[in-house]
C-alpha positions as CSV (number, residue, x, y, z in Angstrom):
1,X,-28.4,16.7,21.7
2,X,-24.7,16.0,19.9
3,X,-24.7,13.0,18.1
4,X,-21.8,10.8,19.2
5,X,-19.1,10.5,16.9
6,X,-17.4,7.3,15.5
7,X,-13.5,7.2,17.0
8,X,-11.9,5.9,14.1
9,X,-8.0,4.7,14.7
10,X,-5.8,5.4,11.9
11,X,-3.8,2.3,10.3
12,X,-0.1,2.5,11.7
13,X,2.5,2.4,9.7
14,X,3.1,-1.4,9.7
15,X,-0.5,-1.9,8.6
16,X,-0.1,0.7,5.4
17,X,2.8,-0.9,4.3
18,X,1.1,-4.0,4.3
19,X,-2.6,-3.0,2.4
20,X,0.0,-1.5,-0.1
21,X,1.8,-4.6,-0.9
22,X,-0.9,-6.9,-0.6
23,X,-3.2,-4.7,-2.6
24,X,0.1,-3.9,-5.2
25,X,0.1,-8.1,-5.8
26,X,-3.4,-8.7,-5.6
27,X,-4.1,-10.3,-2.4
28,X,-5.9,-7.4,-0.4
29,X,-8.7,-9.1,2.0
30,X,-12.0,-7.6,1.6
31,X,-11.9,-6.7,5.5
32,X,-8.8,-4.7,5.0
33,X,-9.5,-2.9,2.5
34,X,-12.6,-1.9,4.0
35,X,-10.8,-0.9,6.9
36,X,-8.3,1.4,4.7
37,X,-11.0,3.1,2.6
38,X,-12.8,3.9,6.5
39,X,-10.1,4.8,8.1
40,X,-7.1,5.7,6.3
41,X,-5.9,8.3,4.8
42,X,-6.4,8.4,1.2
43,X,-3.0,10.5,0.3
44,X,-1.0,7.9,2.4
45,X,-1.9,5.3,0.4
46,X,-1.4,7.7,-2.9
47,X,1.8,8.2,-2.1
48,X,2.6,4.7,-0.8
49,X,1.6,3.1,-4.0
50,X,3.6,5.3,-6.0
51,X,6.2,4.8,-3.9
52,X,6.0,1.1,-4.4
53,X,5.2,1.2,-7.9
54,X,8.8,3.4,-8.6
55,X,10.6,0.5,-6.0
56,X,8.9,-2.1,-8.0
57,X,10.0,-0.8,-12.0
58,X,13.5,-0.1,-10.4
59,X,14.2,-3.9,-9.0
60,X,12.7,-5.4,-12.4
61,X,14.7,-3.2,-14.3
62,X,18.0,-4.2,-12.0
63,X,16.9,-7.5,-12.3
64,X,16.6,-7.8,-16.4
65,X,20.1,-5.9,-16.2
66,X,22.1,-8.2,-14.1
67,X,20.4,-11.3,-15.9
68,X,21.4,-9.5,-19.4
69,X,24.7,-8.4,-18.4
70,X,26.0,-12.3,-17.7
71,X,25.3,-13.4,-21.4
């Protein structure tokens, strides 16, 4: 007898993108995190939080130069 196996969906891409910013500021849900350790895929959200992470340091750093530059 086979055992029946669990159909897991994967996260589309609208749902990544949004576990990596909530989860980036803080505000991850404990249901959706669940959800993205069970059925995501760990190396997309690797990559995606790098990703972020490089997007994040480069606004900040555009940021404190345009607010420095007007002085």
């Amino acid at each position: 007898m086979t055992k029946p196996t669990k159909k897991t969906n994967k996260p589309s891409l609208g749902a990544v993108i949004k576990s990596i910013l909530a989860a980036g500021i803080g505000v991850q849900s404990d249901k959706n995190r669940t959800r993205d350790f069970e059925q995501g895929n760990p190396l997309t959200f690797i990559i995606g939080g790098i990703v972020f992470t490089l997007l994040f340091i480069a606004t900040l750093a555009l940021v404190v130069g345009f607010v420095l530059s007007n002085n």
